[in-house]
N, C-alpha and C positions, 0 to 999 in steps of 0.2 A: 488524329483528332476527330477528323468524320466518321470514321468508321466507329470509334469509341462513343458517339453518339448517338449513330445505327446501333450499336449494340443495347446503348440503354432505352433507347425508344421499343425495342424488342421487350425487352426485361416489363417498360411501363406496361405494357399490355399485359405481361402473365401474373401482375399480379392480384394475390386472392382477396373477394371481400370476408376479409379475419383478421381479428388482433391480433399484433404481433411487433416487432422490435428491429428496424432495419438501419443496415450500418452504411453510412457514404465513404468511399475512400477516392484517394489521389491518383493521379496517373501512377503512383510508384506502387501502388494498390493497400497502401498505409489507413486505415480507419483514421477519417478524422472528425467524423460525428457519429452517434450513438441515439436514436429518440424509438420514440415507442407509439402506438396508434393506435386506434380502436378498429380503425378502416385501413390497413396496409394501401391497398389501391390508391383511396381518394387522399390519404395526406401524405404518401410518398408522390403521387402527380404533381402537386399541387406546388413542388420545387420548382419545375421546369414549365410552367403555365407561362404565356403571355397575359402582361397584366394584372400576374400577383401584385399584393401589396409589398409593398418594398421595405428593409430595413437592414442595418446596415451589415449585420451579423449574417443573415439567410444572405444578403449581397456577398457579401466574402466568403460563405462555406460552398452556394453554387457556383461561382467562376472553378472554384478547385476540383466541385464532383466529378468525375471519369468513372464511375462503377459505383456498383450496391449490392449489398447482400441485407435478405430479412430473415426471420425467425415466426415462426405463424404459433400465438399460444392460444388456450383456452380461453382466454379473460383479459380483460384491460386491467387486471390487478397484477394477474400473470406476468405481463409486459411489461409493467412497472418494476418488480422484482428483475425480470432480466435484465431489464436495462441499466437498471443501478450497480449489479456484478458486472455486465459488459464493462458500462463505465470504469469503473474502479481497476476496474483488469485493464484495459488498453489506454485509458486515460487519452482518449482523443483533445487535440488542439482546441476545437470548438464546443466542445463539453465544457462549462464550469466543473474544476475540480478542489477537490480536498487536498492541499497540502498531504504527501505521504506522514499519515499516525504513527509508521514504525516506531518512533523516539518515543513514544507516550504509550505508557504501558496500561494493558486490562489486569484483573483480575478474574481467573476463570477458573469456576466450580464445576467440575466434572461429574455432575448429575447422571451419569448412566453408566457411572461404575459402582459397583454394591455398597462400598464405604468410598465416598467421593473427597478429591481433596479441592484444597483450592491454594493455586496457581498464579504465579505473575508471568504474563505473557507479552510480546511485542508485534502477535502477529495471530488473524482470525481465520479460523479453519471451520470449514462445514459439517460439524459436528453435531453433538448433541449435547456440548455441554453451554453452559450458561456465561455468558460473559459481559461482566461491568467496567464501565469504562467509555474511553480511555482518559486514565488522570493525569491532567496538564500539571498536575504540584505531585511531582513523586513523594515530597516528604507527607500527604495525606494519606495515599496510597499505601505507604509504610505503616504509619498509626495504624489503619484501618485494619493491617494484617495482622501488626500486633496485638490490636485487640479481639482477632478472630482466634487468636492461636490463643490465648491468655483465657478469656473467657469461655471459648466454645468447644476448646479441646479438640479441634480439627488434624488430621494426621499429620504429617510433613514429607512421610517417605514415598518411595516411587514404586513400591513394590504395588506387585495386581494381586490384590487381596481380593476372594478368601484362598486363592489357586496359591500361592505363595506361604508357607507356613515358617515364621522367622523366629529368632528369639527377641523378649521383649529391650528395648533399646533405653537410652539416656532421658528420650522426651517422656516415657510411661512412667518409670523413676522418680522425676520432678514435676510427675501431675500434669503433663501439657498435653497428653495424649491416653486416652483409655484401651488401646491394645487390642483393635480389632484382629491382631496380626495373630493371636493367641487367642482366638472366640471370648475374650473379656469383657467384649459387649456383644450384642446382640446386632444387628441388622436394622432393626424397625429403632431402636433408640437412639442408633447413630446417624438415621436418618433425620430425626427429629432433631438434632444437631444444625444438621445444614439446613433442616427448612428455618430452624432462626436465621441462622447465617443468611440464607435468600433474604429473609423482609429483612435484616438489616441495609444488603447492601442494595436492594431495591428502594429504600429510605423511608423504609414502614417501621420507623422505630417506635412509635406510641403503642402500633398495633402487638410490637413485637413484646413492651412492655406489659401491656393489658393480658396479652399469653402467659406470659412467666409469671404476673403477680397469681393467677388462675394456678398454674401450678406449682408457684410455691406455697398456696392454702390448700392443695392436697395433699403437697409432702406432709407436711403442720399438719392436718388430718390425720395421715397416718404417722406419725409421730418419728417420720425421717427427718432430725432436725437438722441434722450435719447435711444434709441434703439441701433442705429449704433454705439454708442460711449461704450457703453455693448462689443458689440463684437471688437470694437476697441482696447481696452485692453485686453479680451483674446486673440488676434492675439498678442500683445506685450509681454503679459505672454507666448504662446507660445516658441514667437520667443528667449527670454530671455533663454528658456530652450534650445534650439536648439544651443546659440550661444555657450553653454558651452561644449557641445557634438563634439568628435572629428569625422572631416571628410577622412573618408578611403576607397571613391569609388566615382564613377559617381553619379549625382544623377539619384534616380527613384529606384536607384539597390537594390534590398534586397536577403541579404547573410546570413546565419550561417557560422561561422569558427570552428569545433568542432576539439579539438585533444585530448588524454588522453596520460598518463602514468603507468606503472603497475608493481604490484610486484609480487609475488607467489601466494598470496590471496586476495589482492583489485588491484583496478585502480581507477585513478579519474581522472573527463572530466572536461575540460572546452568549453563552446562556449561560442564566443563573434558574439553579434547580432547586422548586420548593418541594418539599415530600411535606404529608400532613402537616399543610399550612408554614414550615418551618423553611426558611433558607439554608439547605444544607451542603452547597458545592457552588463554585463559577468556574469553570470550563470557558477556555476560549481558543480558536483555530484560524490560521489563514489559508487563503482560497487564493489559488492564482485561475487570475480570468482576464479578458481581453476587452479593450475599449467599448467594443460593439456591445458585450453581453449586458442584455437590459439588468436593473434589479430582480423582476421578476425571474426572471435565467436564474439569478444568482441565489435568491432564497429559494426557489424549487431544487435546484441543486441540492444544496445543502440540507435541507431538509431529507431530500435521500439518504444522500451519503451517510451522513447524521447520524441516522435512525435503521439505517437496513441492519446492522447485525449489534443493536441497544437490546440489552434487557429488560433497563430501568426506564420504560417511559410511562412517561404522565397522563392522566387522561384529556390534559387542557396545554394549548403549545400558543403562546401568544407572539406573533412578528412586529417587525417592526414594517415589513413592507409587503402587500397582497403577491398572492400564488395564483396560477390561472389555474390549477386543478385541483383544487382546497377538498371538492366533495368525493374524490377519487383517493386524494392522498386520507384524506379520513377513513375512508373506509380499508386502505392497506394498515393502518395504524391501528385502525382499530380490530383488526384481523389478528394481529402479534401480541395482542395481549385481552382478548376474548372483554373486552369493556369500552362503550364509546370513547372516541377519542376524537374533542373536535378541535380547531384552530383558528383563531381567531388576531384580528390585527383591529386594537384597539381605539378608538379615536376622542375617549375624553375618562377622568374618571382616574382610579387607584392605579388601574390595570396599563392604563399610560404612562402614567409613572412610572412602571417600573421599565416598562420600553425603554422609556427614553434613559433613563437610569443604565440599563446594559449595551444604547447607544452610546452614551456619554464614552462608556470603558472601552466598546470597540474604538472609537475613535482616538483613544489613548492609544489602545494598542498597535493602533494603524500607522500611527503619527511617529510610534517609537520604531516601527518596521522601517517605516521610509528615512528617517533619521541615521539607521543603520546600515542600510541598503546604501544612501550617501556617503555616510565614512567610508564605509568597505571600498567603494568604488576612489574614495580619494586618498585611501592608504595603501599608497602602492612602493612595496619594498627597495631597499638601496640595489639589490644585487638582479633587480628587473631592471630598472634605469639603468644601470652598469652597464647590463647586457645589452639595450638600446643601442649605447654610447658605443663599444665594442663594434658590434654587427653594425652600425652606423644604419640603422633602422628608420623609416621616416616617421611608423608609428610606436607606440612604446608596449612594446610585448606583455600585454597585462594577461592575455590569455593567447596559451601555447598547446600545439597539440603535437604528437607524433606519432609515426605509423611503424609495425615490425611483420614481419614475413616469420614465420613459420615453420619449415617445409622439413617433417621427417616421414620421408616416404611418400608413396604415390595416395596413400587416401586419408593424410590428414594435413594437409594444406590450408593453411587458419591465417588469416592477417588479425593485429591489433591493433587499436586507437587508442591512447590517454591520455589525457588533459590535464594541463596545470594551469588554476588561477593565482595570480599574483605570486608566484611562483612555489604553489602548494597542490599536491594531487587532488583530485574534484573527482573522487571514483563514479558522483551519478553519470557523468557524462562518459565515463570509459564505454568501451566496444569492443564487442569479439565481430569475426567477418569470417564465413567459410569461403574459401576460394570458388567462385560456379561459375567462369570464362574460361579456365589457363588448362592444360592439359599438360604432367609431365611439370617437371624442376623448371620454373620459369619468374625467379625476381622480382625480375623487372617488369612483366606482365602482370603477376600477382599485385605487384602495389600500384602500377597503374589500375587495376580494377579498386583496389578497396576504395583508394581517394578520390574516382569517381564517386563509385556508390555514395561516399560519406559526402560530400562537398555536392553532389544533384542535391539528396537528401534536403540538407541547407537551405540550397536554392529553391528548392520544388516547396518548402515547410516556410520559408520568409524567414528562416532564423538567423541572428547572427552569424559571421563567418569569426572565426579564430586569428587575433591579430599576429600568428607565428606558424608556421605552417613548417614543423623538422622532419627531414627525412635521413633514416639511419642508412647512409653511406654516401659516396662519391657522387662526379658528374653524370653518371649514366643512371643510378637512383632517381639524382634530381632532375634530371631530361624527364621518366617517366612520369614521376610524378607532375610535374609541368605541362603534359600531356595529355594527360586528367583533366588537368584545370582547363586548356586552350576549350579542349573538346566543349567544356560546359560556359566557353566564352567568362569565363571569371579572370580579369587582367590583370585587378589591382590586390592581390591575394600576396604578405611576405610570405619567403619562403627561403626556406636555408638548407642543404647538406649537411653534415657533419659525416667525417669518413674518419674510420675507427684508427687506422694502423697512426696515423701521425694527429688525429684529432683535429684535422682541417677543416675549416668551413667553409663550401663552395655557394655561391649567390650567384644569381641567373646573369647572363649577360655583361658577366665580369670572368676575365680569364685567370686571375691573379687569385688562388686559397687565399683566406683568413685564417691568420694563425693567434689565438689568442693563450695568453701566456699561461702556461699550465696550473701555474697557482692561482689563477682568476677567480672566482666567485662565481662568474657567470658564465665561462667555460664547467664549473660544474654544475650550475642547474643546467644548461641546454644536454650535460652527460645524465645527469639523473634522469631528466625525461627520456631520455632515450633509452636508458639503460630499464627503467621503468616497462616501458612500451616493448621491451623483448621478455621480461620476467612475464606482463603478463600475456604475450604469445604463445611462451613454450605451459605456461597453468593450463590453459584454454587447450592446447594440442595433448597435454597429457591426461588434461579431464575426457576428451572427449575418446582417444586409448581406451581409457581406462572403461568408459559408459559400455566400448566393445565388446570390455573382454568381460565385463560385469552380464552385460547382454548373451553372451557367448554360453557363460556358465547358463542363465536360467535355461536356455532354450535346450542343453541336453534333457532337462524335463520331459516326455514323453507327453503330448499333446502341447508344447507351450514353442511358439516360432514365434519371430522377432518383432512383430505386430504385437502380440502378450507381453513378451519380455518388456519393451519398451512402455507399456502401458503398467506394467507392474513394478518398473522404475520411476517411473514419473508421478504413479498417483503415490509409494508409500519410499520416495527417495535412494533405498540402499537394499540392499541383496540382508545384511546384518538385520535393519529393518525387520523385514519380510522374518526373519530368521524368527520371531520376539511372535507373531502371531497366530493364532487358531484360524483354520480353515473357514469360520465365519465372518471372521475380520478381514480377509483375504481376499471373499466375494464379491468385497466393496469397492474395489479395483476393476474400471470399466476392460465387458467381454470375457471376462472370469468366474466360470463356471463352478460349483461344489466339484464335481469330478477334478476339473485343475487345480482348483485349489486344495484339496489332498493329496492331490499329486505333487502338488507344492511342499508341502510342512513334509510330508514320509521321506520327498527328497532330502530337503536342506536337513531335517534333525538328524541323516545320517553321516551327515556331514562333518 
């Protein structure tokens, strides 16, 4: 502990007067906050000051600091940008976070390909293409495609056109696609395709109307009437959508209205999005956060998260509750989209209104959160009580976890954790663990390490401990694992064996197996989990084979050794991948040179 504070009292000193983004972690060296600075020096010190002013969040992140690492950028805009990917990427404890968006899908137009499509996605990549979203009502997100595909004639296939030369398909046939695939349009007029598309789904639909009526009196000029009368009905499709949309501003105007509600451990937003004057979407999201995190934490948060990879934003964002960095977050916003962008938290007047309006809803949505979050917690199945009753349990095994070893061969030695709540898999919680103590085929070593690691882990983070603690196999298993637990002084932890040949269940400090009767219910959940937790042992040992032998092939490459291979695994996934790309596509993979990367494509196409 001294010595870990000599080291940081060192660290205070070197660092630099510059913006930049520094991370706090844990004795276990875990990130558990994420912030960003103008002055690295003076507001990293300013943790470990006697004297600071106190509250109760900076109280509970410094008792746990033991290290830091920072990041030095050019700008306090700069720092803001990283900080909101650091965030999102490690989701530290004391960071407010965004509920993972996986479930709610974008819509993403591929803008930097010559004829661009557009895409339902579950997941944002640092790209160039454009992405809206994400939509909390899938069935809008539907309509809205069907009417890009119906009206705009946007492609559907996946071919990289114009390098791809196909025959024309079913959607050219039935008019839903104009056959870029076959130079049947042009370039620049398929372009003019998707930039409708853009002000649609950016929710410039007036704007995007006022275009088309412009050019369908040029068609009408030149006397393309089958032409004009095309765009004459999507201007009537448009307007049809518009007349159903309620108006709640001037036009031109574009607004977020974001407000939340919160409890000791979540919050949830809602914003309602006006495009030219018009309510055209309500979005809403939960934030899990922590007693201590003030409001302001929690809308600066969000407002990040929110907005770092939005297409669609507004140039006016009204809160419900003040940000301390209003004139810095303006100016990142207003960066992304080249037009002021100010923010504003109302206090009398229309624009209150409607605050309190998308407060009203978070509060609903909050209300139905924690409603749920109670049932769940108080519908706990017959064949979990069973198994209480059975194992003669003191508490009721609502959440169970187990551990499996691994071990084919001397270098891929993998333990596994998985979890079941109320007697169902919870994959966020599962765990892979590489063996880094044991040396050599060692069991009972290996799972004494893992449930160390996992069960400090626990302890060191305040989190729950698991009311079932199974270990796959006999008394010598559950000695080790017991072992673990003493070490980290944890006494009151259940804990069971289960040993495979006769299905016995061994409990500490009892000589006598549990034998529970084969057609149980609850003899097979504590077998499913288990049986679970080895499936996913030997996925995890044979993914990581297999990353070898994938690794193995690149690096016969001439100039490419395991440092690149791995770097060309990781940034584009698969060897097949890699196979799909041009040596400029390739470049883009960090430490990968033009010369590598032909070295690259000449290899694999002769493949």
């Amino acid at each position: 502990m001294n010595e870990a504070l000599d080291e940081l009292t060192v660290k205070l000193k070197n660092l630099p007067d510059r913006p930049g983004v520094y991370l706090m972690k844990n004795a276990r060296g875990k990130i558990i906050y994420i912030g960003k600075a103008l002055n690295l020096k003076n507001r990293v010190r300013t943790y470990f000051q006697k004297g600071r002013p106190t509250d109760p969040k900076t109280d509970a992140l410094v008792s746990k600091i033991r290290d830091f690492e920072f990041y030095v950028t050019d700008s306090e805009i700069e720092a803001l940008i990283l900080e909101s990917n650091l965030v999102k990427e490690h989701r530290p404890i004391y960071n407010v976070n965004l509920k993972d968006d996986k479930r709610f899908p974008y819509l993403k137009v591929t803008v930097d390909e010559p004829f661009p499509r557009v895409l339902v996605v579950r997941r944002l990549k640092k790209d160039k293409a454009r992405y809206y979203g994400p939509y909390t009502e899938a069935l809008k997100m539907r309509k809205t495609l069907r009417f890009i595909f119906k009206h705009f004639n946007i492609r559907t296939c996946n071919y990289r056109l114009p390098d791809k030369k196909v025959k024309l398909c079913l959607e050219y046939h039935i008019k839903r696609c104009p056959g870029p695939c076959e130079d049947l349009i042009s370039e620049e007029d398929y372009r003019k395709r998707v930039d409708d598309v853009l002000m649609l789904l950016s929710g410039r639909s007036a704007e995007l109307v006022d275009s088309l009526r412009e050019r369908m009196q040029k068609l009408s000029d030149e006397m393309e009437f089958e032409e004009a009368a095309k765009v004459r009905d999507m201007i009537d499709s448009i307007e049809s959508v518009r007349l159903k949309q309620r108006v709640m501003a001037d036009r031109w105007v574009d607004r977020d209205i974001a407000a939340f509600a919160r409890s000791a451990s979540d919050a949830a937003f809602v914003v309602l999005q006006i495009r030219e004057g018009v309510l055209i979407g309500r979005q809403h999201f939960y934030m899990k956060i922590r007693p201590e995190n003030s409001d302001t934490d929690i809308a600066e948060g969000f407002l990040k998260q929110h907005y770092m990879h939005n297409s669609s934003l507004p140039t006016e964002i009204y809160l419900s509750h003040e940000v301390e960095e209003k004139e810095l977050l303006e100016k990142w916003l207003s960066g992304k989209i080249d037009k002021n962008v100010k923010i504003y938290v109302p206090q009398k007047g229309e624009k209150l209104k409607l605050v309190e309006m998308a407060h009203a809803n978070a509060e609903l949505l909050l209300n139905e959160l924690l409603i749920q979050k109670q049932e769940y917690k108080e519908r706990i199945p017959e064949v979990v009580l069973r198994l209480q009753q059975d194992l003669r349990l003191a508490k009721t095994p609502v959440t169970m976890v187990a551990f499996d070893i691994s071990n084919l061969g001397q270098d891929d030695k993998v333990g596994s954790l998985v979890y079941f709540d109320k007697g169902k898999p919870k994959k966020s919680e599962y765990r892979h663990f590489k063996i880094k103590t044991v040396r050599g085929q060692d069991d009972y070593a290996s799972l004494r390490e893992i449930v160390f690691r996992y069960f400090r882990r626990l302890k060191t983070e305040d989190r729950e401990m698991p009311d079932l603690l199974v270990i796959d196999g006999g008394k010598g298993q559950l000695s080790a694992g017991l072992d673990a637990l003493n070490a980290l002084d944890i006494k009151d932890q259940q804990v069971i064996g289960l040993a495979k040949r006769l299905e016995e269940v061994f409990v500490p400090d009892q000589k006598e197996s549990i034998m529970i009767p084969k057609t149980s219910p609850s003899l097979r959940l504590i077998q499913r989990l288990r049986n679970e937790a080895h499936r996913f042992a030997i996925e995890y040992n044979r993914k990581l084979r297999g990353k070898r032998t994938i690794g193995t092939e690149l690096q016969k490459i001439p100039g490419i050794g395991p440092k690149k291979a791995e770097a060309l695994l990781k940034h584009f996934g698969s060897v097949k991948k890699i196979k799909e790309l041009n040596a400029e596509q390739i470049i883009e993979a960090p430490n990968i040179g033009i010369s590598d990367a032909e070295k690259i494509v000449a290899y694999l196409s002769s493949k």
